[in-house]
MARPA-960164 format. One line per 5 residues: number of its first residue (from 1); their letters; for each residue x, y, z of C-alpha. Coordinates in steps of 0.25 Angstrom, whole numbers, plus 2048, in hexadecimal, padded with zeros to 3 digits. Example, Ala and Ser with C-alpha at 12.3 -4.5 7.8 and 13.67 -1.06 7.14 Angstrom:
// MARPA-960164
1	AS	831:7EE:81F; 837:7FC:81D
END
This chain:
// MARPA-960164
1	XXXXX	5A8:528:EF6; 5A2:51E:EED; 59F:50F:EF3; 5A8:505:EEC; 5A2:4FB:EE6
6	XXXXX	5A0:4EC:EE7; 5A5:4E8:EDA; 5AC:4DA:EDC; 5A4:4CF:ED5; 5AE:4C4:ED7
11	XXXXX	5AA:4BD:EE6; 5B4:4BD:EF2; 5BF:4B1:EEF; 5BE:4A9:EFA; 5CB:4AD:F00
16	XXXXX	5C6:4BB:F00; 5B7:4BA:F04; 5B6:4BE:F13; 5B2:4B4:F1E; 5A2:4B1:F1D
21	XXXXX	5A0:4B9:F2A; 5A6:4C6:F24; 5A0:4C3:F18; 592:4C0:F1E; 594:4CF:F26
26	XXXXX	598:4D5:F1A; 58E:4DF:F17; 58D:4E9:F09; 58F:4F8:F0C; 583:500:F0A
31	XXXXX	58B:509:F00; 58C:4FE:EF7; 581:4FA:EF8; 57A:508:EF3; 586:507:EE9
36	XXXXX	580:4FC:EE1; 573:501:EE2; 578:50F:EDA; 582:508:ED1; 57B:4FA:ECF
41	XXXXX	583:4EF:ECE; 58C:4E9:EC1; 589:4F6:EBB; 579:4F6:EBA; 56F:4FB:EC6
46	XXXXX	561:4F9:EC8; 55A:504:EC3; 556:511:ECC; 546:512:EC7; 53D:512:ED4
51	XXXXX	538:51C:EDC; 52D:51B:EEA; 524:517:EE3; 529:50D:EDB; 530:506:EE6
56	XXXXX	523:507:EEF; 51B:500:EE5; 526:4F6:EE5; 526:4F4:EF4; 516:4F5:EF1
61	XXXXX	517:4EB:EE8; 51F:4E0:EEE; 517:4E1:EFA; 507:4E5:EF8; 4FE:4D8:EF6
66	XXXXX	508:4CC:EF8; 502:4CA:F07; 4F3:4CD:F01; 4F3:4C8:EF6; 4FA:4BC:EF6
71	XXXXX	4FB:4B6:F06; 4EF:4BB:F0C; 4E6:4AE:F0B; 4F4:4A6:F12; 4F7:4B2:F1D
76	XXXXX	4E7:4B4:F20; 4E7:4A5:F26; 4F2:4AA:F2E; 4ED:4B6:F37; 4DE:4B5:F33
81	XXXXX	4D7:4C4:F33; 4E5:4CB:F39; 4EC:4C7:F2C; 4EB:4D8:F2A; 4F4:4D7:F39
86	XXXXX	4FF:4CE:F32; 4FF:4D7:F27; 500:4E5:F30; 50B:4DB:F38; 512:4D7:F2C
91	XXXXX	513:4E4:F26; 517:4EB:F33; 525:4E2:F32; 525:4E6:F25; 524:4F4:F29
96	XXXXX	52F:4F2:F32; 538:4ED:F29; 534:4F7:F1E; 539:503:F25; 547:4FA:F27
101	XXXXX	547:4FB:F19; 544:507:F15; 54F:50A:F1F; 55A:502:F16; 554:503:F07
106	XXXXX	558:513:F0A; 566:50E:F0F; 569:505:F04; 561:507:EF9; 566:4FA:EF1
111	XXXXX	55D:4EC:EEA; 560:4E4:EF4; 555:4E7:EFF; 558:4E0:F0D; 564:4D9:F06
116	XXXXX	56C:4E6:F04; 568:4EB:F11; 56C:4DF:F18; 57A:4DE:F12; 57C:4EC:F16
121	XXXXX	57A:4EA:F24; 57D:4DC:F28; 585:4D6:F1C; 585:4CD:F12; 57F:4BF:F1C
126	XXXXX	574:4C7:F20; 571:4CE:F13; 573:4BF:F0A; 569:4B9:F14; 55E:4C5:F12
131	XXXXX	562:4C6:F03; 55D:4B5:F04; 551:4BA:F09; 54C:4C4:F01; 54F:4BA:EF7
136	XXXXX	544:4B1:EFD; 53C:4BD:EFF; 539:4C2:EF3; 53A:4B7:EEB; 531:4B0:EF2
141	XXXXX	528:4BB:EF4; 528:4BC:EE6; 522:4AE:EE3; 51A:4B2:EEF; 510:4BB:EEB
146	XXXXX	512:4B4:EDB; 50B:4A8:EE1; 4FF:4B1:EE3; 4FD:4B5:ED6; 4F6:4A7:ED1
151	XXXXX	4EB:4A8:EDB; 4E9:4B5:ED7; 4E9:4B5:EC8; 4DD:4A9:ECC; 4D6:4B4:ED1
156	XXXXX	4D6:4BA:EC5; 4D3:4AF:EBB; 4C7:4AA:EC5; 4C0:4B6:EC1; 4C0:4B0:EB2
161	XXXXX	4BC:4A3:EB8; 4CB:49D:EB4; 4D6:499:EBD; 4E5:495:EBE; 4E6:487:EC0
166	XXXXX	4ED:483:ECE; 4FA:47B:EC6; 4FC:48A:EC0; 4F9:493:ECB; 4FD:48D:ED8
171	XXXXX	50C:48A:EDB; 50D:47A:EE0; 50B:476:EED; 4FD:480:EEC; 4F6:476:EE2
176	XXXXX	4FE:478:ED5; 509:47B:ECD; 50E:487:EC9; 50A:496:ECC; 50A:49C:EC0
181	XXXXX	504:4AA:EC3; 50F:4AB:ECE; 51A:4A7:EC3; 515:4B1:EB8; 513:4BC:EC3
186	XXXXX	522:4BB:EC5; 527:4B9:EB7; 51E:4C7:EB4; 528:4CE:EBE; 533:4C9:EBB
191	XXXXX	533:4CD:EAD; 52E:4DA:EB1; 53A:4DD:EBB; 544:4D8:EB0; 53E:4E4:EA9
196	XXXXX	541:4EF:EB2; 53E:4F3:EC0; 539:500:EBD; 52E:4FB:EB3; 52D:4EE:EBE
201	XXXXX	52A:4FC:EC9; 520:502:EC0; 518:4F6:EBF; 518:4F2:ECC; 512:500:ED0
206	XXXXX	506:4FE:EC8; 504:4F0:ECD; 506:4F5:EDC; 4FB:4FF:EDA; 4F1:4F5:ED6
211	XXXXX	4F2:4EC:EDF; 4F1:4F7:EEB; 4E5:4F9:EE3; 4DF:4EC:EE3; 4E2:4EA:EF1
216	XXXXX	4DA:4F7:EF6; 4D0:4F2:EEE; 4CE:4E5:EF4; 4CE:4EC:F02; 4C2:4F4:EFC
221	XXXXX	4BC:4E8:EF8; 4BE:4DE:F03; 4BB:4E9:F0D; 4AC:4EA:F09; 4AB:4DB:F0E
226	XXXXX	4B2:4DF:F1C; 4AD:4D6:F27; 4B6:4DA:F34; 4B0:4CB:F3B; 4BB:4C7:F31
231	XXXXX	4C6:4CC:F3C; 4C0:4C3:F46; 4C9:4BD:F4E; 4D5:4C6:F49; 4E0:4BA:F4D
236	XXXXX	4DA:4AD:F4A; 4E7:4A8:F49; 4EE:4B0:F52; 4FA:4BB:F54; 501:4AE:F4E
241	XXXXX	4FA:4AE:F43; 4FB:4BD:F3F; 50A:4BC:F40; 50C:4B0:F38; 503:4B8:F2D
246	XXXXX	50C:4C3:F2D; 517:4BC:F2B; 511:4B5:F1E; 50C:4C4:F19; 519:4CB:F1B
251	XXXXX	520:4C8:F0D; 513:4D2:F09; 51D:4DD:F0E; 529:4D9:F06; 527:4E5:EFD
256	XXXXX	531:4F0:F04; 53B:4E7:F03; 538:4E5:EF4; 539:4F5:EF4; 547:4F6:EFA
261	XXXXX	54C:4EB:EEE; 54B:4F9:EE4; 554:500:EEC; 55D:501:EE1; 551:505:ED7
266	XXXXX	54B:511:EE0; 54E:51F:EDB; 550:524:EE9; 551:516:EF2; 555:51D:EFF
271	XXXXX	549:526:EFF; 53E:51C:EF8; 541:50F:EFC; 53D:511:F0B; 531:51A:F06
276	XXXXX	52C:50E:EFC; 52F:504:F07; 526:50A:F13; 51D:510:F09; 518:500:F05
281	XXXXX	518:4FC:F11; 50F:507:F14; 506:502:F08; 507:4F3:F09; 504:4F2:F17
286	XXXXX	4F8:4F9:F17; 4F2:4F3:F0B; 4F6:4E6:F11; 4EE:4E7:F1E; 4E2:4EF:F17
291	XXXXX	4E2:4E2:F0C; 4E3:4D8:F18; 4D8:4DF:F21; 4CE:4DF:F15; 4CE:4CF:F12
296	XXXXX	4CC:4CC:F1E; 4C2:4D6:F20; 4BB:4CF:F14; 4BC:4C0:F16; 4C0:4B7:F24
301	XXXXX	4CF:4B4:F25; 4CC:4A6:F22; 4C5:4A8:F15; 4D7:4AC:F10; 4DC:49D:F13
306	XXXXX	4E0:499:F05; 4DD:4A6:EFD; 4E8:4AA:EF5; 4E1:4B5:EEF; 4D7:4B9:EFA
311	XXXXX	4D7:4C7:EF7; 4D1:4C5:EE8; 4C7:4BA:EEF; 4C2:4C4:EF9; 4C0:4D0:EEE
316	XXXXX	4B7:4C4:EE6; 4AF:4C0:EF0; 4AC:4CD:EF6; 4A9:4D5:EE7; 4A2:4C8:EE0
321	XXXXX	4AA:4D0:ED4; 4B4:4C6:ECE; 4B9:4D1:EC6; 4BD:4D8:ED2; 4C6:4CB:ED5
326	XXXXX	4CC:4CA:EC8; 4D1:4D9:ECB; 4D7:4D7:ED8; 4DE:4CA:ED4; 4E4:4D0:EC6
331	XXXXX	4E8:4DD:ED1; 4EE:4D0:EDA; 4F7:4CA:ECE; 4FC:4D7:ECB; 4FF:4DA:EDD
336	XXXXX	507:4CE:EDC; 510:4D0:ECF; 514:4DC:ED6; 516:4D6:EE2; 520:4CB:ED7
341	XXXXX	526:4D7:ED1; 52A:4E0:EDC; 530:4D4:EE6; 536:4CD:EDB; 53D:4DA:ED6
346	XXXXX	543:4DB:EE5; 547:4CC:EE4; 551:4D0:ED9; 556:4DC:EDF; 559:4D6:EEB
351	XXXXX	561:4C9:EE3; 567:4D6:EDB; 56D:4DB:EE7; 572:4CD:EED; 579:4CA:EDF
356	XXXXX	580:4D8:EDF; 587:4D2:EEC; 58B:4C6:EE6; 581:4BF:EEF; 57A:4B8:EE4
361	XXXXX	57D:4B4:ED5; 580:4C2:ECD; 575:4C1:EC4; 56A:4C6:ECC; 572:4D2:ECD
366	XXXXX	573:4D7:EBE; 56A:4E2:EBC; 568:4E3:EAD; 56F:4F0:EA6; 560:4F0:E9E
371	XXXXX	554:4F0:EA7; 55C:4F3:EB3; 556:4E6:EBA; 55D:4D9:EC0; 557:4D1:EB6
376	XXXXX	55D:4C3:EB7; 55B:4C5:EC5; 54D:4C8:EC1; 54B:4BD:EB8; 552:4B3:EC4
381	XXXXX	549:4B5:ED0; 53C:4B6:EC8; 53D:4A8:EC1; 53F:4A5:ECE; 535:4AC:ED7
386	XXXXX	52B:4A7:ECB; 52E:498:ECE; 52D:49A:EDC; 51F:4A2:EDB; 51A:497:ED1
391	XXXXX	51D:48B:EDA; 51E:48D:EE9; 512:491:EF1; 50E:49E:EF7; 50D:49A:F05
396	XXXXX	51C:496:F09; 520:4A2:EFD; 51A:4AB:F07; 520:4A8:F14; 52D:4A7:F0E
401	XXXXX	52E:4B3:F09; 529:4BA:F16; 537:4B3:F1F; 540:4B8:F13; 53A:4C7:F16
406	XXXXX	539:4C9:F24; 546:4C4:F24; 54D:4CE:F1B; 545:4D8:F22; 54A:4D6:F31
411	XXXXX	557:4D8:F2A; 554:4E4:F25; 54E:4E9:F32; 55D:4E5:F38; 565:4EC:F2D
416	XXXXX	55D:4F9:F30; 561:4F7:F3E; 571:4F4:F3A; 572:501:F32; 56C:50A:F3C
421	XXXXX	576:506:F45; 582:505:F3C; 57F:50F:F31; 579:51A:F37; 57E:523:F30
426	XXXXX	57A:51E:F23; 56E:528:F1C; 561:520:F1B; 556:527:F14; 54C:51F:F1D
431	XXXXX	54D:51B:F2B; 547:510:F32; 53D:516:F3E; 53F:511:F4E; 54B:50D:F49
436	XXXXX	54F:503:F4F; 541:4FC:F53; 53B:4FD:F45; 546:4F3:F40; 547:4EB:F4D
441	XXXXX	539:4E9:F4C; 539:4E6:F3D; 543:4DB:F3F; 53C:4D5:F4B; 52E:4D5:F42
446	XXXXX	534:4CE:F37; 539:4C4:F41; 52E:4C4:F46; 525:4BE:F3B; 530:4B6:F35
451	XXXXX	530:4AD:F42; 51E:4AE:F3E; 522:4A6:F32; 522:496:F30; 52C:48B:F30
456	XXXXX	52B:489:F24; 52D:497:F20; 539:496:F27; 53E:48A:F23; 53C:490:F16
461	XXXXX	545:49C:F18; 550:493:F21; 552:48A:F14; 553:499:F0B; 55D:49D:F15
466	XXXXX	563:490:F14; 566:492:F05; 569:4A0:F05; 575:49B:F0D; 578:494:F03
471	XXXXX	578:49C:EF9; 581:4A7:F00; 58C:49C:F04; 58D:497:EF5; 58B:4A5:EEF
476	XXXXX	58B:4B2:EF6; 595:4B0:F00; 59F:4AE:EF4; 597:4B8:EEB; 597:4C3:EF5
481	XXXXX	59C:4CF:EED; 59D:4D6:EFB; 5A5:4C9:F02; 5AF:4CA:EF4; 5B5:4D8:EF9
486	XXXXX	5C0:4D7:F02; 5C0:4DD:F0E; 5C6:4EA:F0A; 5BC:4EB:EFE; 5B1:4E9:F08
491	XXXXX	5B6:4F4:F11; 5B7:4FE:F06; 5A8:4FB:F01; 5A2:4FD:F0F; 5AB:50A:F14
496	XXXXX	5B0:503:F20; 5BD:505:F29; 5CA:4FE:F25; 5CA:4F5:F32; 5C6:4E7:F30
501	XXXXX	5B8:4E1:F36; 5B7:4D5:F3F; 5B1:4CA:F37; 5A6:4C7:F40; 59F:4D5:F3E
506	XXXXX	599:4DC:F30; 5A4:4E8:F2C; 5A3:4F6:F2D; 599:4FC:F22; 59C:50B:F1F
511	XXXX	596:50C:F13; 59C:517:F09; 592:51D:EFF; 593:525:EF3
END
């Protein structure tokens, strides 16, 4: 049987909209939802170009170097020498929720990551609410790990003797006026993802490969001047301490969730995604903790207050080669543009996805019949993830980004546990193991260092909340393509029995596939 399709445009007239409960419940069949994937949306779909590897490098991408290279002097000052432990502890969360995913990017192979999986499960409340967040998440992971680059590019021009001025390096609030590094770093992606993602997928792999590279050889490096009296005492600053780091460093594992954005552009998406995603987790985490033992090994952890770019400042102090700085911090620059590239190609995927639902304006739905991209979409979020690198500080960037990703992850922890018991039967190409303690654990770690993280971080993330509440009431609510179906409409799409639902509980979802 072929699954119907959603193809009313117009919103639900108010008469006809269902009550904001039901419509809150409302959840979008997993049928459709690999429906749109196959046959795109408006009558053009993303383009089916990736395979294992390209969608490794991509979840490699958006994840290897942003907690080295860019947060280590502000997360060092945190756990003192057992930074390496708030790594380990971060990436084991990750891992956690990883396997959660790999779980549901084989189920539903579609763009929009956490979102879809969230709507599928829990229904249109929930999946608005995760879809804010990965808004907050890749965006501001974006400007992130662009601050970075000024310092960076510095490094580079120190070697010659010359230098950035602060007013055009350094965002306000850190001594000057505009990061301009940050701004052309993503202005460079943006342009390139307009292009075409397969290209975008190409080039990312080659930038991935140097920057394993440089980081393996600054290990080398940095492990000739090993002094283990640097480990001593392991806990300065306490268990407290270690937690609160590895809450800052895990937006550094935000890469698999970049992965399960391409759903719609893998070749075999139930059998790569969850290979790409477990596969970079494998790789990132180790590199991650080697990287982190190996400068602290090589300087006192309160020799990292304040350097941005300790890494580069450790390989010229140990070689006395400037040249060998200049290489690292060129290999840095280009670690970061992917990082841009590969996050900032999720964001518009995601923002793809929520538009297709009528959740947000239209226009970051069209895919262009010619490069097979979203390119307004494109265009949208990078002017504005370029003014947000240029001018706001890496510090609060940072936390933020970290509460928007543990959150949508505890949520896909959940979902994997919702589907187990109401879809079993459904075919999933990778299965989550110790089900259900690896989900349940998942969901408590992510809780876990989300309480680790400031006030002000979540103050931050209340006041986002706050207006993405706003934005649903005076938008999506009476945009929602799936609240414009009537009732009949809706029980057709998701397959269900003809008996009628009590409003306070989500409807049957018997999803028909093709």
């Amino acid at each position: 049987m072929t699954v119907p399709t959603l193809n009313r445009e117009r919103p639900a007239a108010a008469a006809s909209r269902p009550g904001l409960t039901t419509q809150l419940l409302r959840r979008k069949p997993i049928g459709q939802l690999v429906s749109e994937a196959e046959s795109g949306h408006g009558g053009t779909r993303l383009v089916r170009s990736f395979g294992v590897l390209q969608l490794t490098m991509i979840s490699v991408g958006a994840t290897l170097g942003t907690g080295i290279l860019v947060i280590l002097g502000e997360s060092v000052p945190l756990a003192g020498p057992a930074i390496w432990i708030s790594f380990a502890i971060a990436g084991l969360a990750a891992l956690l929720s990883a396997v959660s995913y790999a779980e549901m990017a084989g189920l539903v192979p579609a763009a929009g990551s956490s979102y879809s999986y969230t709507y599928a499960t829990m229904g249109e409340g929930m999946a608005w609410i995760c879809g804010w967040c990965l808004v907050l998440e890749y965006a501001v992971s974006v400007a992130a790990v662009a601050v970075g680059a000024g310092q960076y590019v510095n490094e580079a021009l120190a070697v010659f003797g010359l230098t950035l001025p602060d007013a055009i390096s350094q965002p306000p609030g850190d001594g000057g006026v505009l990061n301009a590094p940050a701004i052309v770093i993503v202005v460079l992606a943006m342009v390139l993802l307009v292009r075409g993602a397969k290209e975008s997928a190409w080039i990312n792999t080659a930038i991935v490969l140097i920057k394993v590279g440089i980081l393996l050889f600054f290990c080398a490096v940095a492990f000739t001047a090993f002094n283990g009296a640097h480990f001593e005492p392991l806990l300065p600053m306490g268990a407290a301490g270690v937690s609160a780091a590895a809450s800052r460093v895990f937006f550094s594992y935000i890469g698999f969730d970049a992965a399960s954005t391409a759903g719609e552009e893998a070749r075999n998406p139930k059998r790569d995604l969850p290979r790409a995603i477990l596969l970079s987790m494998l790789i990132v985490t180790t590199i991650y903790v080697l990287v982190a033992v190996a400068a602290i090994g090589a300087r006192p952890w309160g020799w990292f207050d304040g350097n941005e770019a300790a890494l580069v400042k450790i390989l010229e102090e140990t070689t006395g080669q400037p040249w060998i700085a200049l290489v690292f911090a060129v290999g840095a620059v280009l670690a970061i543009a992917s990082i841009v590239l590969t996050v900032l190609y999720g964001q518009t995927r995601i923002l793809l996805s929520m538009a297709r639902d009528g959740l947000i304006p239209k226009i970051f739905g069209r895919v262009s019949a010619r490069t097979g991209t979203p390119v307004a979409g494109t265009l949208i979020v990078g002017a504005a993830v370029a003014l947000t690198a240029g001018l706001v500080p890496l510090g609060a960037l940072a936390d933020a980004t970290s509460i928007g990703t543990l959150f949508a992850f505890a949520l896909v922890n959940v979902a994997v546990i919702y589907l187990r018991r109401t879809r079993p039967e459904l075919k999933r190409s990778f299965r989550v193991p110790l089900f259900p303690l690896t989900p349940i654990l998942g969901a408590l770690m992510c809780a876990y260092l989300m309480a680790n993280l400031g006030a002000e971080t979540w103050a931050v993330f209340g006041i986002w909340m706050l207006v993405g509440l706003a934005a649903y009431f005076g938008y999506g609510r009476r945009n929602s393509r799936v609240a414009a179906l009537s009732h009949e409409e809706y029980r057709e799409l998701s397959g269900a029995a003809p008996s009628e639902p009590t409003p306070s509980a989500p409807e049957p979802m018997k999803a028909s596939h093709s």
